[in-house]
C-alpha positions in Angstrom: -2.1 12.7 15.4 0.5 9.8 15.3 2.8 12.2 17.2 0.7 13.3 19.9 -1.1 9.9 20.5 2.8 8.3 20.2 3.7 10.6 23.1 1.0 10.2 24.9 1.5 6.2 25.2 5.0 6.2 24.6 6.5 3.0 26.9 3.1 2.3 28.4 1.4 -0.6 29.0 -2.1 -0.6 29.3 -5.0 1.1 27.6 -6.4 4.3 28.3 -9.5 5.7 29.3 -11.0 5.7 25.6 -9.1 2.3 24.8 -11.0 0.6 27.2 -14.3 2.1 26.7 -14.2 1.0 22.9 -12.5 -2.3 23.6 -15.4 -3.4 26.2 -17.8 -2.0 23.3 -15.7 -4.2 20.6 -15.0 -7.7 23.3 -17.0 -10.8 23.1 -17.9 -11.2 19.4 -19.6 -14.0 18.7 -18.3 -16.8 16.7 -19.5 -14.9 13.2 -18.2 -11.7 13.9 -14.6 -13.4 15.1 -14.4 -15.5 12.0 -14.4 -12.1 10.3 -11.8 -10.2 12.4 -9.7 -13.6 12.1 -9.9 -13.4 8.4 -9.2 -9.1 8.0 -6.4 -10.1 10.9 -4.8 -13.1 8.1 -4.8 -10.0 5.1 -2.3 -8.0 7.7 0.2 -11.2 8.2 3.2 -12.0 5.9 1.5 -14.1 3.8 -2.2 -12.6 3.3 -0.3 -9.3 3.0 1.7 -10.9 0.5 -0.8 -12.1 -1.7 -2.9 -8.7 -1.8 -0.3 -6.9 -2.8 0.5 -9.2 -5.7 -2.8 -9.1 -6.5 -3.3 -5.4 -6.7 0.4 -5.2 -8.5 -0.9 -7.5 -11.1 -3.7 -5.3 -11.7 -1.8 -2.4 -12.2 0.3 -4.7 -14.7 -2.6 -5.6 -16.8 -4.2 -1.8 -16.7 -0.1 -0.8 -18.4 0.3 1.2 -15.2 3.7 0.5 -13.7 4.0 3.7 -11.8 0.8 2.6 -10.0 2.3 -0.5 -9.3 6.1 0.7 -8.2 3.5 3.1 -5.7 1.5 -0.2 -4.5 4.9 -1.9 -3.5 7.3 1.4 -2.9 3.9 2.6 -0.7 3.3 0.0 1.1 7.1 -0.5 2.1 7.2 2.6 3.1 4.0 2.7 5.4 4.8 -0.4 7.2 8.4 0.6 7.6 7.3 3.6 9.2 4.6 1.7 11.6 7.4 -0.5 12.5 10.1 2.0 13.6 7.5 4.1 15.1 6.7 0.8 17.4 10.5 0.9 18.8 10.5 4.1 19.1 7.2 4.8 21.2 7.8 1.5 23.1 3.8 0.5 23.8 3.2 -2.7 24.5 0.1 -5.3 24.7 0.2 -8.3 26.8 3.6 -8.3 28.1 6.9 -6.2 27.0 7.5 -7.9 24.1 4.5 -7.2 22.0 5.0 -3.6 20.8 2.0 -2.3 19.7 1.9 1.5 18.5 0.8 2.0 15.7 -1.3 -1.0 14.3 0.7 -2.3 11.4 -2.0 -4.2 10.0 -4.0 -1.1 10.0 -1.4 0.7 8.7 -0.6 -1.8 5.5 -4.5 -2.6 4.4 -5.1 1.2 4.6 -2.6 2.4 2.6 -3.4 -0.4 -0.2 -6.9 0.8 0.4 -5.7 4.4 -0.7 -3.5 3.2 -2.9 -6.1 1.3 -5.2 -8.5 4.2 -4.8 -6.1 6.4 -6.5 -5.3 4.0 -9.3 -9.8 3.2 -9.2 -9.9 7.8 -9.8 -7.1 7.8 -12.2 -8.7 5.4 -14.4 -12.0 6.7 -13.8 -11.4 9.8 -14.7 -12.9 11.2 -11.1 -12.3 15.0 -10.7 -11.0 16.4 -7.7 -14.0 16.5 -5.4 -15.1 12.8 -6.7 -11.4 11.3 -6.5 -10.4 12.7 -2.9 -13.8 11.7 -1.5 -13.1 7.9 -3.2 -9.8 7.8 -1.3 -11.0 8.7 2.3 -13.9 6.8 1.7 -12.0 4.0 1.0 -9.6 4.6 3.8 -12.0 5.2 6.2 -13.3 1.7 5.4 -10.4 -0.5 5.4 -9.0 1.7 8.5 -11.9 0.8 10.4 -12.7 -3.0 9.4 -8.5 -3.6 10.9 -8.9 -1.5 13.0 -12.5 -3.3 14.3 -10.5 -6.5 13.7 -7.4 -5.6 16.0 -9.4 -4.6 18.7 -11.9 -7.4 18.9 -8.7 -10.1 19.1 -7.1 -8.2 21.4 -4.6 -7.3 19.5 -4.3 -3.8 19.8 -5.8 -0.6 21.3 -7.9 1.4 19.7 -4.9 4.3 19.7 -3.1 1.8 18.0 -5.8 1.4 15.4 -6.0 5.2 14.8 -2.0 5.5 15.1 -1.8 3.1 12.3 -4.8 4.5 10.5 -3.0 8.3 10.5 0.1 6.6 9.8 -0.7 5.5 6.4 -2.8 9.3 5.8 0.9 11.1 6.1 3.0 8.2 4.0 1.3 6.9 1.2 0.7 10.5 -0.2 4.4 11.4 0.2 5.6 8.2 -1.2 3.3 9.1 -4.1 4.4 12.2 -4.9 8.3 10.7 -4.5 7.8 7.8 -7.2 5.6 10.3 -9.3 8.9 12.8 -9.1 11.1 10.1 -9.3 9.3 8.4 -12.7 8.9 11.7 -13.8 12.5 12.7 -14.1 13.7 8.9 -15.8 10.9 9.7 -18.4 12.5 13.0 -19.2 15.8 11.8 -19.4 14.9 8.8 -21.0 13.2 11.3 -23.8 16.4 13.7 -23.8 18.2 10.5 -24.6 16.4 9.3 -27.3 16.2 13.2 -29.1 18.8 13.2 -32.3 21.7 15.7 -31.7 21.6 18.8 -33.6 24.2 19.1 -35.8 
């Protein structure tokens, strides 16, 4: 999906046919509803951003899960790293040619902490595989679609930017997951080689 819709839009300018059928649905919030979206828009900037991920690292600290919390910040990296190339690479804009704007990085980062602290949420509640996967995409659906909401109703972003940063975070965070889990994985089996006497 982020490739197709990334081709699709690649160096355009203005919204599609579906952008601006959900953007005239989402336009013209009232001052209640754009309080909100101003707020879920601060949690995607440098220094909201900043704090939630110290937040959820800190958790992970306190629960004695390091791994979870090497994921939070190795994940998130990772996500918005990729959102960020991806935006030179397609060449979108919004409101002029220097405001690149596929795929949403805000929708990108407060999804994949979403999924993120799902995982650690199934982990330590022992969730099985039906319960733990429906968790994550719950919660991913959620925090996708509040930016995502958010971004569109301040104009922003487009909707495909929204989903592009949505699918975005679906295809890294699971990858960088299963890197730090190989990665921790082999230094704990070293680290227990190392510490095994030598037989004589």
């Amino acid at each position: 999906m982020v490739v197709v819709l990334g081709v699709r839009y690649a160096g355009d300018g203005m919204p599609g046919r579906v952008d601006a059928r959900i953007a005239a649905a989402v336009d013209g919030a009232g001052p209640p509803w754009r309080h909100l979206a101003l707020a879920l828009d601060f949690l995607g900037e440098p220094a909201g951003s900043t704090l939630l991920v110290v937040a959820v690292v800190t958790v992970c600290l306190l629960l004695r899960r390091p791994r979870a919390a090497v994921l939070v910040v190795a994940g998130v990296g990772a996500t918005v790293g990729t959102a960020t190339l991806l935006k030179h690479v397609v060449g979108r804009t919004i409101h002029g040619a220097g405001n690149l704007s596929y795929p949403s990085g805000h929708t990108a980062f407060l999804t994949a902490l979403a999924v993120m602290a799902a995982l650690l949420a199934t982990h330590r509640l022992g969730l099985g595989g039906a319960a733990g996967t429906l968790l994550v995409l719950a919660a991913a659906l959620v925090a996708g679609a509040a930016m995502g909401w958010a971004q569109v109703a301040l104009g922003a972003h487009y909707p495909t930017d929204a989903l592009g940063g949505w699918c975005t975070a679906l295809a890294v965070t699971p990858v960088t997951a299963w890197l730090v889990d190989r990665t921790a994985g082999r230094l704990t089996a070293r680290t227990a080689d190392a510490r095994r006497p030598e037989r004589r």
